[in-house]
C-alpha positions in Angstrom: 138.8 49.4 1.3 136.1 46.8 0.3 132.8 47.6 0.5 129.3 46.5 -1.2 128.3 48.8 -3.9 124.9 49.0 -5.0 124.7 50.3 -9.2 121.2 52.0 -9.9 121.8 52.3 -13.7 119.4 50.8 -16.1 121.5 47.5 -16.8 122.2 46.4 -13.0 121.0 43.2 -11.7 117.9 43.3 -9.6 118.8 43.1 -5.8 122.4 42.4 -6.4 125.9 44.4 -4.8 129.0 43.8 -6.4 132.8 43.8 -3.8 134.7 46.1 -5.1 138.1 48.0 -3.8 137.1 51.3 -3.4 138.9 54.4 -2.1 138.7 55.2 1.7 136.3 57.5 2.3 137.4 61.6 2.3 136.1 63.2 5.6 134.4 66.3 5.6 134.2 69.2 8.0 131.8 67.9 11.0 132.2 64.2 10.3 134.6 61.6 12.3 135.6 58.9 10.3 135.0 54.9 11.1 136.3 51.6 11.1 133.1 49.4 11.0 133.1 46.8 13.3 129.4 45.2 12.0 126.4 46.7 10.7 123.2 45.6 10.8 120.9 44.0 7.8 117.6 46.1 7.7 114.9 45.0 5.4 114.9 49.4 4.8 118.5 48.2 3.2 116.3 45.6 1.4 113.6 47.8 -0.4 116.7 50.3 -1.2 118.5 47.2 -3.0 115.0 46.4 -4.5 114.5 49.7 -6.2 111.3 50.1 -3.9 112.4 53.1 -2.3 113.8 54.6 -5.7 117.6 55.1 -6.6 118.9 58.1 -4.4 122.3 57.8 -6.0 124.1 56.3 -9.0 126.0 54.3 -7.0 125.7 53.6 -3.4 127.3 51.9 -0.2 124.1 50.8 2.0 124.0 49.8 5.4 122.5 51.8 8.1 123.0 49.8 11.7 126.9 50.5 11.7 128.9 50.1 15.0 132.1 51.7 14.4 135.6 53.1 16.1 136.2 56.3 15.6 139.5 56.7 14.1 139.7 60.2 12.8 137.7 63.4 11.8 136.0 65.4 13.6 136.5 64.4 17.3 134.4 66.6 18.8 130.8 66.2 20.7 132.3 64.1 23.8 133.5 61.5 21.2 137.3 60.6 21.9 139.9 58.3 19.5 139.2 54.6 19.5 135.5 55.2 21.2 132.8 53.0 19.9 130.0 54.2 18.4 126.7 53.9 16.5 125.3 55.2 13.5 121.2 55.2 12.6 119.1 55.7 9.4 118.9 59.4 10.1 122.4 60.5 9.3 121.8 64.4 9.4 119.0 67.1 9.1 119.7 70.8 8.2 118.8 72.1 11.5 116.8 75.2 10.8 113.4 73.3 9.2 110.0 73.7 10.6 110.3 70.4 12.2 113.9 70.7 13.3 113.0 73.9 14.9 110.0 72.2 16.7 112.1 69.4 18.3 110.5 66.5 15.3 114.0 66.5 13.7 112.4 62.8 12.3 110.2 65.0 9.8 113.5 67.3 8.6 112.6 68.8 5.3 116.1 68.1 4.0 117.5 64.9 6.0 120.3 63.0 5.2 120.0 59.1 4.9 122.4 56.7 6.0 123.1 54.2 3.6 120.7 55.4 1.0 121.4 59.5 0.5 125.1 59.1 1.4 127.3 56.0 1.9 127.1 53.7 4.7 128.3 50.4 6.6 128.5 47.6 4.4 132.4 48.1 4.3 135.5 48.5 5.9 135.4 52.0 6.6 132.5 54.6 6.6 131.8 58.3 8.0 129.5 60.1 9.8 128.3 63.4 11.1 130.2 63.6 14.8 126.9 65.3 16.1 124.4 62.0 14.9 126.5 59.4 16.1 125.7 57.9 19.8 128.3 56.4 22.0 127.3 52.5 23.1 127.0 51.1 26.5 129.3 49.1 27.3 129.0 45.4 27.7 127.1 45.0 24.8 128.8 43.4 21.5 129.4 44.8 18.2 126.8 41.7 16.9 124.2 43.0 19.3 124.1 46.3 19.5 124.1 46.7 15.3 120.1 45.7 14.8 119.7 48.3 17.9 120.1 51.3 16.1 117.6 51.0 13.5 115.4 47.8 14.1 116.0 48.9 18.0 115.2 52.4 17.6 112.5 52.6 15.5 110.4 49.7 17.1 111.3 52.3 20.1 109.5 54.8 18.3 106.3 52.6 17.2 105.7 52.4 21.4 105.5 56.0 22.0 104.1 57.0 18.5 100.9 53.9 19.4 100.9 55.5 22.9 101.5 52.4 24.6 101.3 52.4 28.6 102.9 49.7 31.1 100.2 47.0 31.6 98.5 47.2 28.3 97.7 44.5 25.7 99.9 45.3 23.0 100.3 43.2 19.4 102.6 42.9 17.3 102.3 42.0 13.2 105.7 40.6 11.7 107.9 39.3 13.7 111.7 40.3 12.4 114.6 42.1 13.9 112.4 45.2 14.8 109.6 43.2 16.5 111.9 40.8 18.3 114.0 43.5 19.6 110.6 45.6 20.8 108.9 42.4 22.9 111.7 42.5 25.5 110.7 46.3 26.3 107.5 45.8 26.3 107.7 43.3 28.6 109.6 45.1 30.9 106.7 47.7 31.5 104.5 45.0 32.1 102.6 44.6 29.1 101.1 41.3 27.7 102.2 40.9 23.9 100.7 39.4 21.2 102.6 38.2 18.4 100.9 37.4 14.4 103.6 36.4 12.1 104.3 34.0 9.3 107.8 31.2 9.9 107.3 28.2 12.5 111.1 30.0 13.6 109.8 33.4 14.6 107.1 31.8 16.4 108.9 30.0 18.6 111.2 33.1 19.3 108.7 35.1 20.0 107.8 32.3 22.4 110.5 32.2 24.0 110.8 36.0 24.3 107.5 35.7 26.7 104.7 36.8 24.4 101.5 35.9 26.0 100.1 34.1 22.5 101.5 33.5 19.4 99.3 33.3 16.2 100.5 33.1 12.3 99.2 36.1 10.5 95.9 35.0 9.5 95.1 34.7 12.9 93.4 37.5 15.4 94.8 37.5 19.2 92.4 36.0 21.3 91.6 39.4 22.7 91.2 43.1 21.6 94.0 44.7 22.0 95.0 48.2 23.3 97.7 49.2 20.9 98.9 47.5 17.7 102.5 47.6 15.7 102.8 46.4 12.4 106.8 45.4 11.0 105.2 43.7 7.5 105.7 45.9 4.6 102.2 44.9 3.9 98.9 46.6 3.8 96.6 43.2 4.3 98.7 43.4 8.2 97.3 46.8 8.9 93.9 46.1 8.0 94.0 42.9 10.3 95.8 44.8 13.0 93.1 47.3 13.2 90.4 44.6 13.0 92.1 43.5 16.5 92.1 46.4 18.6 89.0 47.7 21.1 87.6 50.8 20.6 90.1 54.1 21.3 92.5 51.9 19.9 95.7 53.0 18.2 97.9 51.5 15.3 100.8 52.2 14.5 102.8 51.0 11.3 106.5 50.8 11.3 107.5 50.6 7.9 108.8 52.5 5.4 107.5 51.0 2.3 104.2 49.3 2.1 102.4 47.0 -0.9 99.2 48.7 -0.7 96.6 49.7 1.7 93.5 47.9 1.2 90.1 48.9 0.8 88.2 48.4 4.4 85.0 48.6 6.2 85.4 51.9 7.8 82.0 51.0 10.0 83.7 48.1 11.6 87.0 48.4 11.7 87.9 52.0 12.4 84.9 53.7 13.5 84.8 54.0 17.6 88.0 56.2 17.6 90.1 53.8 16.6 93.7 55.5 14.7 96.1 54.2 12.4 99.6 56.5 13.0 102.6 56.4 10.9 106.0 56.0 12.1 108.5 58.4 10.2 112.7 58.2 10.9 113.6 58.3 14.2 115.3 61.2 16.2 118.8 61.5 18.3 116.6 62.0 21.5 114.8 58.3 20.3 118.2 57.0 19.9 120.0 57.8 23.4 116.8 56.8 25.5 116.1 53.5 23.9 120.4 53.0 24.5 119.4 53.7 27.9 116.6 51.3 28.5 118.7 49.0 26.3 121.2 49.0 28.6 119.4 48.7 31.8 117.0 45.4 30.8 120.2 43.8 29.3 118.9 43.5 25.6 120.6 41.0 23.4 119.0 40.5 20.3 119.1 37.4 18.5 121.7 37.9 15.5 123.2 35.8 12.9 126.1 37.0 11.3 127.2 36.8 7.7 130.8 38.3 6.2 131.0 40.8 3.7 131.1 39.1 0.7 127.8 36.8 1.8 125.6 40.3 1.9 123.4 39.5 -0.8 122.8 36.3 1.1 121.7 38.0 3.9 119.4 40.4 2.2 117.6 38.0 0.8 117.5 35.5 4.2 115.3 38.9 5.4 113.3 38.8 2.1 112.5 35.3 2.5 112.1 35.8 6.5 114.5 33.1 6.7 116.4 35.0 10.0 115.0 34.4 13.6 116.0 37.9 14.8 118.6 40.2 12.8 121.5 39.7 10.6 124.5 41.4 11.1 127.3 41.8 8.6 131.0 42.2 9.5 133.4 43.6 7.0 
């Protein structure tokens, strides 16, 4: 099969994947086997290319967002032959953990990562554990439903983790495949969003997505906000997000990589109750229910799609925030 091989040795080229032929994939006990359809371009994929997140393997097939036919392996778990199916960042956890045990699989001591701790969907062919992959509404296209199950999912997660209830002002710092795919939920629980970002183009999508003001990312919403998400990998964007919200306040940071957190006025800015809240994985419960609402408020993301052999392209259209939406790759 072709895939997009990632070499973490000392000589590699910074940010670059090489096509290769590789073998199919062998299929273990538990796992179902594949044929990719499209897989989404996360900018997680981005800081493992990068070297941010540090090499988890010698060499490595990224790609986390797959949507895939099962063609063989495992067919248990309701999944049948020829069913389509998605696969997330969290590709497995060991079950017995602390956190497992306490229904926070997202925290497993000993997870397995899609794309970054075993191979993923930037090829032809991948496989999965049949007990963490979800089947997918139908209705929805292979294009649209790949930046769901991260970008989707996670930006799911950063609602409930912030606490977020239907009416409330809610911002939103970065505006990329995760916020863009967030806004439309929020919206449909009544909330008024509020949208800081760098690009004239993910301005006017987040405009035309219904956020109630849109600001570039020096600017403060024109008023305090309930609950705050930051998508930039940045720490400048969390200090400005909390300088935004009233007091009880919550922030919540969906990233997994940041630059730096900056030194702030505690006095000012977080002082009054106000929280900052990490966002960690996601869990198989995150990922059916956010399906569910998917499904039910008709979410189509915005996607542009590149081919196989363009991947580098499209990792570094989400560096330079050069992609109104996500970016999809299809082998």
């Amino acid at each position: 099969m072709r895939a997009a091989i990632l070499s973490t040795g000392p000589d590699r080229r910074a940010g670059a994947l090489e096509i290769c032929h590789v073998p199919d994939p062998l299929v273990a006990t538990g796992q179902c086997l594949l044929r990719v359809r499209a897989c989404g371009v996360c900018r997680t994929d981005l800081h493992i290319v990068e070297g941010d997140l540090g090499p988890a393997r010698p060499r490595l097939i990224p790609g986390h967002q797959i949507v895939g036919e099962v063609v063989g392996g495992a067919i248990t778990d309701g999944l049948t032959r020829g069913m389509r199916v998605g696969v997330s960042w969290l590709g497995g956890t060991d079950g017995h953990c602390r956190y497992c045990r306490d229904d926070r699989e997202n925290l497993c001591d000993a997870p397995t990562f899609t794309g970054f701790t075993v191979d993923g969907g930037f090829a032809e062919y991948a496989v999965a554990r049949s007990d963490f992959v979800f089947p997918l509404p139908e209705g929805m296209d292979d294009l649209q439903a790949a930046p769901l199950l991260c970008a989707g999912i996670i930006g799911f997660r950063s609602l409930r983790v912030a606490g977020v209830e239907p009416g409330d002002r809610v911002g939103l710092f970065g505006f990329g495949a995760s916020a863009h795919v967030t806004l439309p939920v929020l919206r449909s629980w009544g909330c008024e969003v509020f949208v800081s970002t760098r690009g004239a183009g993910h301005r006017r999508l987040a405009v035309a997505l219904g956020a109630a003001w849109v600001g570039d990312d020096t600017r403060r919403p024109p008023v305090a906000l309930d609950r705050a998400i930051t998508f930039a990998p940045s720490g400048d964007v969390v200090v400005a997000a909390l300088a935004s919200l009233r007091k009880g306040g919550v922030v919540a940071i969906n990233a997994i990589h940041l630059d730096r957190m900056p030194e702030f006025d505690y006095d000012r800015l977080l002082w009054g109750e106000r929280q900052i809240r990490s966002v960690t994985n996601m869990t198989r419960a995150d990922a059916r229910e956010f399906l569910q609402v998917a499904s039910a408020i008709g979410l189509r993301p915005s996607v542009t799609a590149f081919p196989l052999d363009r991947v580098t392209e499209a990792l570094g259209a989400i560096k330079a925030d050069a992609i109104e939406g996500a970016a999809v790759i299809i082998p």
